[in-house]
matplotlib code that plots the C-alpha trace (Angstrom):
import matplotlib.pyplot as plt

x = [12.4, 10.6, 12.1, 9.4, 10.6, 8.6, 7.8, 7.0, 4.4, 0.5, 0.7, 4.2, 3.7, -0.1, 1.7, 4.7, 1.9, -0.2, 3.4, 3.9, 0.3, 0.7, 4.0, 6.5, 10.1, 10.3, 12.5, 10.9, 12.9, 13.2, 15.6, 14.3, 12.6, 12.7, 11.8, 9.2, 7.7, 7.6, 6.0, 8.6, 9.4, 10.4, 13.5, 14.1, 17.1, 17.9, 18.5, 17.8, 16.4, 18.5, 22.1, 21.8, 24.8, 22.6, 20.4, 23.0, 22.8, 19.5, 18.5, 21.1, 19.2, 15.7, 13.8, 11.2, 10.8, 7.9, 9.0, 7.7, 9.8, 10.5, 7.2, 8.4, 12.2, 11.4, 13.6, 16.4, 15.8, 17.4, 15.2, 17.7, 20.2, 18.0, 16.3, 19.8, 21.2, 18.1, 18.7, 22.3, 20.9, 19.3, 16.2, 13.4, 9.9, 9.2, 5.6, 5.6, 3.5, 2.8, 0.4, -2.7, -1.5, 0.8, -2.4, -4.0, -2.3, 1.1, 2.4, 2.5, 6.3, 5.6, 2.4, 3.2, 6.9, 8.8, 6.2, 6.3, 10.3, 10.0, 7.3, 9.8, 12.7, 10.2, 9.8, 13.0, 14.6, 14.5, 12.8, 8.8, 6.9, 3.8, 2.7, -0.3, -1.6, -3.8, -5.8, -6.5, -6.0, -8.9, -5.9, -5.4, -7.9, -5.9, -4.5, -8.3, -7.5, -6.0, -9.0, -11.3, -9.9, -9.6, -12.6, -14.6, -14.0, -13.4, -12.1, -11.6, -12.2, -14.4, -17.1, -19.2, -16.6, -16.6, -13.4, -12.9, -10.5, -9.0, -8.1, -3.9, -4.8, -6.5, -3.7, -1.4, -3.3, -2.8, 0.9, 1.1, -1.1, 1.7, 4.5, 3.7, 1.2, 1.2, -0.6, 0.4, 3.0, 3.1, -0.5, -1.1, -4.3, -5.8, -7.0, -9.9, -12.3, -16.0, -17.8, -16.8, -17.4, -17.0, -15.0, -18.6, -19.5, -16.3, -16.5, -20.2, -18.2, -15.9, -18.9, -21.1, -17.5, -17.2, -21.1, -20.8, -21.0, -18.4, -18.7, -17.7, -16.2, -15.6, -12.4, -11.7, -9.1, -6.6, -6.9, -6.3, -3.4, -2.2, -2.4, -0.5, 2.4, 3.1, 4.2, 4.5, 5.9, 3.6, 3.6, 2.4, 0.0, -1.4, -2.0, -3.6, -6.0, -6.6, -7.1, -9.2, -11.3, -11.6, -10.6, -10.8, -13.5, -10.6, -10.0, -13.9, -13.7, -14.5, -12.0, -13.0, -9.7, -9.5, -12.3, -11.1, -7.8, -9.3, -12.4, -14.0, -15.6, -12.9, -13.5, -15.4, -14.5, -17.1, -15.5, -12.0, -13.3, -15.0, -11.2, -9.4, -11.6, -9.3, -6.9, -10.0, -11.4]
y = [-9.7, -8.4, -5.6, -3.4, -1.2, 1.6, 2.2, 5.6, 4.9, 4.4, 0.8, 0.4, 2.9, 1.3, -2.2, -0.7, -0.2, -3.1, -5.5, -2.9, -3.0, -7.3, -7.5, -8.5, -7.2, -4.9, -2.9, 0.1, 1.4, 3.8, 6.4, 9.2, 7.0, 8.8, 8.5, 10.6, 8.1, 5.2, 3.8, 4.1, 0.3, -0.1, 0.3, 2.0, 2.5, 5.0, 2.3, 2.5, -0.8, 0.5, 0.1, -3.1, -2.8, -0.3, -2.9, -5.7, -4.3, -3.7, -7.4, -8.6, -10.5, -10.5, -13.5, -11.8, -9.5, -6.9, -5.9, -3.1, -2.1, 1.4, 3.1, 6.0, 4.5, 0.5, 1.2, 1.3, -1.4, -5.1, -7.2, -10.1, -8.5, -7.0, -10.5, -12.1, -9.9, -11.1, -14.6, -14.3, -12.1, -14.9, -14.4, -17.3, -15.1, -12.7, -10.7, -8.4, -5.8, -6.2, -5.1, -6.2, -4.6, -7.3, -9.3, -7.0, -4.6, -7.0, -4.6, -1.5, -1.3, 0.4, -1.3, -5.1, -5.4, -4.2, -6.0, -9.0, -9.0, -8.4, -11.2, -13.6, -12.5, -13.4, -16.8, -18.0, -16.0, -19.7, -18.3, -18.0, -16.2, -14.5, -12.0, -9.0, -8.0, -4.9, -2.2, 1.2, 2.7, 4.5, 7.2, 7.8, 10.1, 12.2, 14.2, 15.4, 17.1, 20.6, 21.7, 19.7, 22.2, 25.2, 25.5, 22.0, 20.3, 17.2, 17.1, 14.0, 12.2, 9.1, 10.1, 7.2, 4.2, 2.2, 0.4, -1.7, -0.1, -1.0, 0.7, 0.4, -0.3, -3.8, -4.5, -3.7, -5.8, -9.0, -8.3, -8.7, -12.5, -13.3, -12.1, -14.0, -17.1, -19.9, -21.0, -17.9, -19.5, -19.7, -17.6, -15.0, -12.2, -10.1, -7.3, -5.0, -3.3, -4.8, -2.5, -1.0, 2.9, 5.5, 9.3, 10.9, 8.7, 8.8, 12.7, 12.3, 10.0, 12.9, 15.3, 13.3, 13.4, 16.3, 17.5, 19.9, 19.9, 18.8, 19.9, 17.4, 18.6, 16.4, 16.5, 15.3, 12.9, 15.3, 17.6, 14.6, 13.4, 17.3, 17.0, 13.5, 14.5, 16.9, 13.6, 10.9, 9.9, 9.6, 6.1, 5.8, 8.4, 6.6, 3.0, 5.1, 6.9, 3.6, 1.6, 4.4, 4.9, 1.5, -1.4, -4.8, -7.3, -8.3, -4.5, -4.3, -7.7, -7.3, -9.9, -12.4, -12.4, -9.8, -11.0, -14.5, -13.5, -11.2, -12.6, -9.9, -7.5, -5.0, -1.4, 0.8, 4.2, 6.0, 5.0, 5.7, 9.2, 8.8, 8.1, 10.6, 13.0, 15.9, 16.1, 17.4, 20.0]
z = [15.0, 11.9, 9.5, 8.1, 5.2, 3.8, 7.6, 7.0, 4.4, 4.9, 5.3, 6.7, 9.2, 10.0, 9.8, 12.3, 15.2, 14.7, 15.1, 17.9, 19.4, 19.6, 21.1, 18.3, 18.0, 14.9, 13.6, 11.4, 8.2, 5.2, 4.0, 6.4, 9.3, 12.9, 16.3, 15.8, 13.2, 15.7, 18.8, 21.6, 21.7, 18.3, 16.7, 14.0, 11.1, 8.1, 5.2, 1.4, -0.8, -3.6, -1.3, -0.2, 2.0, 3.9, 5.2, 6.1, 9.8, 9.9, 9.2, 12.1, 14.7, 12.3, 11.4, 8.8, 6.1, 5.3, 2.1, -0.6, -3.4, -3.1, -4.4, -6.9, -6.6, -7.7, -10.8, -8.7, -6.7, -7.4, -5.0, -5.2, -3.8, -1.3, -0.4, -0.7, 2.3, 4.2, 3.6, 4.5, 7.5, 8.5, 7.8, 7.0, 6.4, 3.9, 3.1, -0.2, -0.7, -4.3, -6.7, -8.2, -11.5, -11.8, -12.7, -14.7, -16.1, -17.5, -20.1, -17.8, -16.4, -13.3, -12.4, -14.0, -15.2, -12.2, -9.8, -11.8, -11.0, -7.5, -6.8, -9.4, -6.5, -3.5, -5.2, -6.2, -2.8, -0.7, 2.1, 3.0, 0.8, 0.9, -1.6, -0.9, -4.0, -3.4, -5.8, -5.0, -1.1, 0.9, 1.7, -1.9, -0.7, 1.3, -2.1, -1.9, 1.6, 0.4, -1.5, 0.8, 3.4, 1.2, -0.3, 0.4, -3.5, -4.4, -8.2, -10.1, -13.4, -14.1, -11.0, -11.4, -12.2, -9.0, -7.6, -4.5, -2.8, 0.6, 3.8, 4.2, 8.1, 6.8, 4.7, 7.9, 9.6, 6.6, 6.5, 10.1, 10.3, 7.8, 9.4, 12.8, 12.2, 10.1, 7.2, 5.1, 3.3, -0.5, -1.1, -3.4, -1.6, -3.3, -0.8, -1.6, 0.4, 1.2, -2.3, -4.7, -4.3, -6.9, -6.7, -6.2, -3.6, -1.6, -1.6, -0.1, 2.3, 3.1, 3.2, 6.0, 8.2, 8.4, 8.6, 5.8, 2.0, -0.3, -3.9, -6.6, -9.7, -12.3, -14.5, -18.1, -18.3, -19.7, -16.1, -14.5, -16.3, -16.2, -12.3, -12.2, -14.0, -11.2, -8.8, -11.3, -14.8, -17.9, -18.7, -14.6, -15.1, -18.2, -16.4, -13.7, -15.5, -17.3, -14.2, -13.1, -16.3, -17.6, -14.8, -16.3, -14.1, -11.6, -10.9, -9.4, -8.1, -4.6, -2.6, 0.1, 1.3, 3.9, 5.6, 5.4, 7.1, 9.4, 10.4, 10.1, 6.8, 5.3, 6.5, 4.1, 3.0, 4.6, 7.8, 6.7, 5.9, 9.5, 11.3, 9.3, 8.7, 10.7, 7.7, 5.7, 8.2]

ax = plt.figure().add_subplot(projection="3d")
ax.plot(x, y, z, "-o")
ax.set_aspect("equal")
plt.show()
């Protein structure tokens, strides 16, 4: 059986349905998982990665671990204790879903120090590791979707600084080859998506979706950083805007390794916008 926590997230939730769609015994989890929030063959249990305790009987009977560390809550999380319960649970397998920040971006504390710690855990935890180190998300898109639907704008900083980003349902689909085949063991991906696009061009993305046209505002950094302290704290909102404004060469690197894991190219933006396009209309 494999535990997937964060499995109301964007890639836990995509990763839930692709274990689902091939067969495998999973049991979904997060503070506030439902029913609702699951296909009707897989389990699912309320635990928390910062009360360890909570997922002692959620790991009973599992063999392998889809672990993130807790989003906005990571602070709180120890990841040995949490990787300790698995081991004594049982367990031999776990994925993380990491950060490439951890790479590039060291000194921030959200986006190197605390990821840094939990890949460190995943290493010394004695069981099978393998780590997913991605950049940006296609759905980082969907905070676009309100004024996409009130009034068809797009408003963001930096509108023609490119960055690979990558489609959480490819991710999903990585976790899942680790979680249930061989030859994962011990590797470090970094997962991008198959170019580089930039804020204009994903809003003209968004636009050809929907068959009607988008207006694209750009902001200064300082209305962006104004709009990203309403869901995150400075320091975070800094390394974004940074990352954002100024990504080092193995921020636009685009990655071989979805493809290589896949077999197939990464999915673009245009046809993320394409799939999801009725959260815009």
């Amino acid at each position: 059986m494999i535990v997937v926590t964060g499995a109301t997230g964007n890639v836990g939730g995509a990763l839930v349905r692709a274990l689902a769609e091939a067969g495998a015994r999973t049991t979904a989890t997060s503070r506030n998982v439902s029913a609702a929030d699951v296909p009707g063959q897989v389990a699912h249990r309320r635990a928390d990665l910062a009360d360890p305790d909570s997922l002692r009987p959620v790991f009973d009977g599992a063999d392998a671990l889809f672990l993130q560390n807790g989003g906005p809550s990571a602070h709180l999380v120890d990841p040995h204790a949490v990787l300790g319960a698995a081991k004594a649970a049982g367990l031999t397998r776990v994925v993380l879903l990491s950060s490439l920040g951890v790479a590039t971006r060291p000194e921030s504390h959200s986006h190197g120090v605390i990821g840094l710690a939990f890949e460190d855990a995943v290493r010394q935890s004695g069981l099978e590791w393998t780590v997913l180190r991605p950049g940006g998300f296609h759905s980082n898109a969907f905070a676009w979707a309100e004024p996409v639907r009130a009034h068809r704008t797009v408003a963001a900083p930096f509108a023609d600084v490119a960055l690979p980003s990558v489609d959480p349902g490819d991710l999903a689909r990585v976790a899942a080859a680790a979680l249930t085949a061989e030859g994962h063991a011990g590797q470090v991906y970094q997962l991008t998506g198959p170019a580089a696009v930039t804020p204009r061009q994903q809003a003209g993305s968004l636009a050809a979706a929907l068959g009607e046209p988008v207006r694209f505002v750009e902001q200064t950094r300082e209305e962006a950083r104004a709009q990203l302290l309403r869901f995150m704290p400075a320091p975070v909102a800094e390394t974004t805007l940074d990352i954002l404004g100024s990504p080092t060469p193995d921020e636009l690197r685009v990655s071989p390794d979805v493809e290589r894991i896949l077999g197939r190219a990464p999915r673009s933006f245009a046809d993320w916008a394409r799939r999801h396009v009725g959260a815009f209309r």
